[in-house]
C-alpha positions as CSV (number, residue, x, y, z in Angstrom):
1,X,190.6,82.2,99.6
2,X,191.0,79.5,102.3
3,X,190.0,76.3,101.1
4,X,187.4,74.5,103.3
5,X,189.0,71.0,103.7
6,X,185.6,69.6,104.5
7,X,183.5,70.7,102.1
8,X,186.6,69.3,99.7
9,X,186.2,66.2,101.3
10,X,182.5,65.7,101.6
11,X,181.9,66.4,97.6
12,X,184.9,64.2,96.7
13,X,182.6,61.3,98.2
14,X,180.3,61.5,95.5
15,X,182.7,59.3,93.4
16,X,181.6,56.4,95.4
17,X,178.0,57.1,95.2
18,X,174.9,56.5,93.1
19,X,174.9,59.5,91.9
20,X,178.4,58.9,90.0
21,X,176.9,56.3,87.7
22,X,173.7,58.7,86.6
23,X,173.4,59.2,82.9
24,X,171.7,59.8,79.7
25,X,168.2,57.6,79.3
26,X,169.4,56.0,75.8
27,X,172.9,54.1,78.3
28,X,171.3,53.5,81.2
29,X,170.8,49.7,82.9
30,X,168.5,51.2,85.3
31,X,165.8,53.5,84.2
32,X,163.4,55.4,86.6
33,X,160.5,57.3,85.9
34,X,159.3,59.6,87.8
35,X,155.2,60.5,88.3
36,X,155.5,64.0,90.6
37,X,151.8,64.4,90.7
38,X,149.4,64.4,93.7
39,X,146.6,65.2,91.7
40,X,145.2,61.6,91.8
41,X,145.7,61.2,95.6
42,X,143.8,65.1,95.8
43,X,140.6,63.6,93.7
44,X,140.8,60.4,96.4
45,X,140.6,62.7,99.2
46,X,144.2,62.6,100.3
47,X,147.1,64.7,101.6
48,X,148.6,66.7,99.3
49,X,152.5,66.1,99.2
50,X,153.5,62.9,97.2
51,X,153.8,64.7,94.4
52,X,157.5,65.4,95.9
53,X,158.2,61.9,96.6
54,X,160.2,61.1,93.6
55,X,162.7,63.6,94.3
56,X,162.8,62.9,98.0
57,X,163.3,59.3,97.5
58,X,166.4,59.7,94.5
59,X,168.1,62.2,96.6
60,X,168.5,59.9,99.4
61,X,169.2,56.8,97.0
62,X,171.6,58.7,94.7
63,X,174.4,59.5,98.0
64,X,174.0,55.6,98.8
65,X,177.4,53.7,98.2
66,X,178.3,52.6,95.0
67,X,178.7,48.7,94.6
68,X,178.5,48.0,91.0
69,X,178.9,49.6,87.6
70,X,175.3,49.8,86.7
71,X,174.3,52.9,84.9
72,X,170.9,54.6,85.7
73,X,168.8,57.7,84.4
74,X,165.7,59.4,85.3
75,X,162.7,60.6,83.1
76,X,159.9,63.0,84.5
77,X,156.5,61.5,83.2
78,X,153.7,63.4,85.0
79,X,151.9,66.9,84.2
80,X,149.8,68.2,87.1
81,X,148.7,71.2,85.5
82,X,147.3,69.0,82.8
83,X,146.0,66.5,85.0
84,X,143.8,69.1,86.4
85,X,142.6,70.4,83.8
86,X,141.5,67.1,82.1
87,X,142.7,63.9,84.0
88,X,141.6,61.6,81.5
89,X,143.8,63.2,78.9
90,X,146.9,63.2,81.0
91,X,146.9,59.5,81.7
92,X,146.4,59.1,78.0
93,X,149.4,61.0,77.4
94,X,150.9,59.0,79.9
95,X,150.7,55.7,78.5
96,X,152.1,56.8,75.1
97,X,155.3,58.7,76.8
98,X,155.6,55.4,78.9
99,X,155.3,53.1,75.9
100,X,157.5,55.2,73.7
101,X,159.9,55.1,76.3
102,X,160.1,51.0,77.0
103,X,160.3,50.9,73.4
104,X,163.3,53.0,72.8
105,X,165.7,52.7,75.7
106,X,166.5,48.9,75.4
107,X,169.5,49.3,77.0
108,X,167.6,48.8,80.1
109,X,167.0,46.1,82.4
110,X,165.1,47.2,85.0
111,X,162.6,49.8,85.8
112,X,161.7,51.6,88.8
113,X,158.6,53.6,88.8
114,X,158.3,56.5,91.5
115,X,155.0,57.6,92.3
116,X,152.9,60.6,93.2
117,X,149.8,58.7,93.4
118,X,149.0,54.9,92.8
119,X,146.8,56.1,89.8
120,X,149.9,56.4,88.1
121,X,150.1,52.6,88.3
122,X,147.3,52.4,85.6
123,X,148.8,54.3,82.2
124,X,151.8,51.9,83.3
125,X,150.0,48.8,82.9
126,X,148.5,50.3,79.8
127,X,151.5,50.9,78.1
128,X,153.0,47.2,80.0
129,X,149.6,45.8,78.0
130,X,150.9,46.7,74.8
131,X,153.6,44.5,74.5
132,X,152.9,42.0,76.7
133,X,149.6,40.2,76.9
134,X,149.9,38.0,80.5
135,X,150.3,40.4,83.3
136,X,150.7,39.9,87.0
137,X,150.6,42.2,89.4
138,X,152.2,41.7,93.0
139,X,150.2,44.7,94.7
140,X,151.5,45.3,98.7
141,X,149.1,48.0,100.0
142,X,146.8,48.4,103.1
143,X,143.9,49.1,100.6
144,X,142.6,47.2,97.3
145,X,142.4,50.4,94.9
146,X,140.0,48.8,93.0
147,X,137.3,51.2,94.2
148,X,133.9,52.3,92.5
149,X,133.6,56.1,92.2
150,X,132.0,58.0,89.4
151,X,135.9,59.5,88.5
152,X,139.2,58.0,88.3
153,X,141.7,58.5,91.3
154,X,144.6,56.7,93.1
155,X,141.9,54.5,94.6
156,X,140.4,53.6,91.4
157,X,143.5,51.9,89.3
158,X,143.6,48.3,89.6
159,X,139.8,48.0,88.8
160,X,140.1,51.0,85.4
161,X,143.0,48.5,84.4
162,X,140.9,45.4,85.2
163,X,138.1,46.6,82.3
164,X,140.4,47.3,79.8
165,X,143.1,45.1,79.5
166,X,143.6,42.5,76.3
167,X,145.0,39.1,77.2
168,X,145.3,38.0,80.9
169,X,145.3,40.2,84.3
170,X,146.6,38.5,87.9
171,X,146.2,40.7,90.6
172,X,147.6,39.7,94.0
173,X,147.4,41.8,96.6
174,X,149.3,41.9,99.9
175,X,148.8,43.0,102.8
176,X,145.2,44.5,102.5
177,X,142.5,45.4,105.6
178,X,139.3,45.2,105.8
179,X,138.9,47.9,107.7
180,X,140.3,50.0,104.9
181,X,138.0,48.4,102.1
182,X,134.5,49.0,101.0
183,X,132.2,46.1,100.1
184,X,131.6,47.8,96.6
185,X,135.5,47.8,96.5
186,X,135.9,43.7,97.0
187,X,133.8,43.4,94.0
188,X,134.5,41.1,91.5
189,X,136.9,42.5,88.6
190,X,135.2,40.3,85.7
191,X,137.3,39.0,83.4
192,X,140.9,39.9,85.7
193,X,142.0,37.5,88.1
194,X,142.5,38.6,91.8
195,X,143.7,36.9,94.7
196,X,144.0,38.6,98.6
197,X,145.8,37.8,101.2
198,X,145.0,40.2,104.1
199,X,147.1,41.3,107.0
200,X,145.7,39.0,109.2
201,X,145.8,36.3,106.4
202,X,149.6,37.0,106.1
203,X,150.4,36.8,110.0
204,X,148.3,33.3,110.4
205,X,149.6,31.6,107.8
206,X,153.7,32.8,108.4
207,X,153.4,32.3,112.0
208,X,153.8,35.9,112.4
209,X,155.6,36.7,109.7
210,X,158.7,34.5,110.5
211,X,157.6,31.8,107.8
212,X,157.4,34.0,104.5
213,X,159.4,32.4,101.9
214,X,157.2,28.9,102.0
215,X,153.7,31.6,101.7
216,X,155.4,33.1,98.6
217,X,156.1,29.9,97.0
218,X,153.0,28.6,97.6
219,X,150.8,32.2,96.8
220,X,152.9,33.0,93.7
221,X,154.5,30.6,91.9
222,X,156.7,31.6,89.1
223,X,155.0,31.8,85.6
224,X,157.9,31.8,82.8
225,X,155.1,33.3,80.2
226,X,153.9,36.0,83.0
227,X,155.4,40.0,83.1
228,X,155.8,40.5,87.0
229,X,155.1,44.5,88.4
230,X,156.2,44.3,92.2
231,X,153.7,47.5,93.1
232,X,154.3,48.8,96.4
233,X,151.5,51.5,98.2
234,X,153.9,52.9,101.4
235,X,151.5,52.8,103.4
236,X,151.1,48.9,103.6
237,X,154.4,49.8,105.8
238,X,153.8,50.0,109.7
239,X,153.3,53.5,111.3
240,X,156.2,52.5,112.8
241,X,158.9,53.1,109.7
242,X,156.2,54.7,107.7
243,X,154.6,57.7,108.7
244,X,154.7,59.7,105.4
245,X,151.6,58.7,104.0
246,X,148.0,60.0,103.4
247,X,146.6,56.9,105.7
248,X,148.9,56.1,107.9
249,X,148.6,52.3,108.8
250,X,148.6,51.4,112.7
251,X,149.1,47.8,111.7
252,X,150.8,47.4,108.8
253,X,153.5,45.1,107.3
254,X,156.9,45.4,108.8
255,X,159.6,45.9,107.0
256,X,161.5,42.8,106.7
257,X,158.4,41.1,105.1
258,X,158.0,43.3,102.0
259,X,161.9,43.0,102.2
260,X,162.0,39.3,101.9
261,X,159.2,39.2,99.5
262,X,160.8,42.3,97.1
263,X,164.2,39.5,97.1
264,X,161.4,36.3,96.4
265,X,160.6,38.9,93.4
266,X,164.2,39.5,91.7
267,X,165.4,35.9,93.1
268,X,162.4,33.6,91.6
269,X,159.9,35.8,89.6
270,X,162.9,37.8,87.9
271,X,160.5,40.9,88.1
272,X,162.3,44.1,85.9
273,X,159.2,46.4,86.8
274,X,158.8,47.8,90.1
275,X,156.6,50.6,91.4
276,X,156.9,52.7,94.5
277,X,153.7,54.8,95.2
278,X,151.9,57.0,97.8
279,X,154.4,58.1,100.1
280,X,154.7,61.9,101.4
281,X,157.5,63.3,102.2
282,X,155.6,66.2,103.7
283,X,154.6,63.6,106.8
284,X,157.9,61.7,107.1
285,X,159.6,62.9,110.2
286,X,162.9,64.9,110.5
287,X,165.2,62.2,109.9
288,X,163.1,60.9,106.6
289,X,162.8,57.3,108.3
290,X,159.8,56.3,105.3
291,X,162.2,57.6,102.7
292,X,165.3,55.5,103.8
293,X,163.1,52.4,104.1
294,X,162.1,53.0,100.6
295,X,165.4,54.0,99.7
296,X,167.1,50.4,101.0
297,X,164.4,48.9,98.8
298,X,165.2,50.6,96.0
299,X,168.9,50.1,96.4
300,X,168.5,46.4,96.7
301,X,167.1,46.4,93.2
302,X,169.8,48.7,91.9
303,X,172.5,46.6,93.6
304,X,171.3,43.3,92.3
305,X,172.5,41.3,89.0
């Protein structure tokens, strides 16, 4: 048989990807976990389809080009058959698979957390809660998620954490509308701390968001005794680069903010947890523009020391 010179060619590349350095959970630096389940997002009233997101977003990551020798692995955490047949119980089982998991791979240094749903964000914090007792959360989303419903759902995490936790809960979140907020939802959160800086808060006080590093100093100033999650909801992302979402945002953040404060996070806070929830790969357009603005994210988190 002929051989197809191209096709040669094209898988040869792989040794300069990503995917080259993929391993085994136990020797990885970088360890994602994966949450491909939409059934939070469903009970919110969203668009089914970011239960495919993790996969979407590491097949575009794992063909970028390979800078470093950084070793990385992947580790499915969701159920959705079990998360509709009792929710409660899958988060549960959630928090122990995630705590059992920080716990035993201490090979790695950082931790990306793919999401499915931003109610996935709560059995991490659990499991987070466990070990460490002063917790901030950097949360970049159009909406709060701290809503008051009669169930749990992806709009519901931030406040089910906010009752629960044991020592001390920061909650900064960036980015937020209050078109997109209930007044039930800007509640207080009792004994948690939160702090908001809307959209139009952001573009005042960076002169249109060309005066961001002096905000971040100022808005989040490193805590040596704090655990840092940088927690990103896609669609805090213009319409513009992000269209794969359940609510797409006609004003959102652009890019090279949540860029510039993602670098403020590794550079200053020396965050090793980072979550990436709520986009949809079913809305993206052809090209997968969301995706690849997540993936450069991603990357820049992967490619740093």
């Amino acid at each position: 048989m002929k051989k197809d010179l191209i096709l040669e060619n094209a898988a040869s590349r792989d040794s300069e990807r990503l995917i080259k350095n993929r391993t085994k959970p136990s020797s990885a630096d970088i360890l994602f976990f994966k949450s491909s389940s939409d059934i939070g997002t469903i009970r919110n009233t969203g668009r089914r389809g970011a239960s495919f997101a993790p996969d979407a977003l590491l097949n575009i990551v794992k063909k970028l080009a390979l800078h470093n020798e950084h070793l990385w692995s992947d580790i499915e955490v969701a159920d959705p058959a079990l998360e509709a047949e009792n929710f409660s119980e899958a988060q549960a089982s959630y928090i122990t698979t995630l705590s059992t998991a920080l716990e035993s791979y201490t090979k790695a240094k950082k931790f990306i957390y793919l999401g499915g749903g931003h109610d996935h964000v709560y059995p991490l914090l659990k499991s987070l809660n466990t070990k460490y007792k002063k917790i901030k959360v950097i949360n970049i989303d159009a909406h709060l998620d701290t809503r008051i419903d009669e169930f749990t759902n992806s709009g519901t995490p931030f406040r089910q954490f906010a009752q629960e936790f044991t020592g001390q809960f920061e909650l900064i979140q960036i980015g937020i509308h209050d078109f997109a907020n209930a007044k039930s939802t800007m509640s207080d959160l009792g004994r948690a701390k939160e702090v908001v800086a809307t959209y139009d808060d952001l573009k005042h006080l960076t002169n249109n968001f060309t005066n961001n590093r002096k905000l971040f100093e100022r808005m989040i100033p490193y805590d040596h005794e704090a655990l840092y999650l940088f927690s990103l909801d896609a669609d805090a992302l213009d319409s513009s680069i992000m269209e794969g979402v359940s609510a797409v945002n006609h004003r959102g953040l652009p890019y090279h903010f949540v860029e510039e404060l993602l670098i403020y996070s590794q550079d200053v806070l020396r965050t090793k947890h980072y979550g990436f929830y709520e986009y949809n790969p079913v809305y993206d357009n052809l090209s997968q523009k969301g995706a690849r603005a997540l993936a450069s994210l991603i990357y820049k988190i992967m490619d740093h020391d």
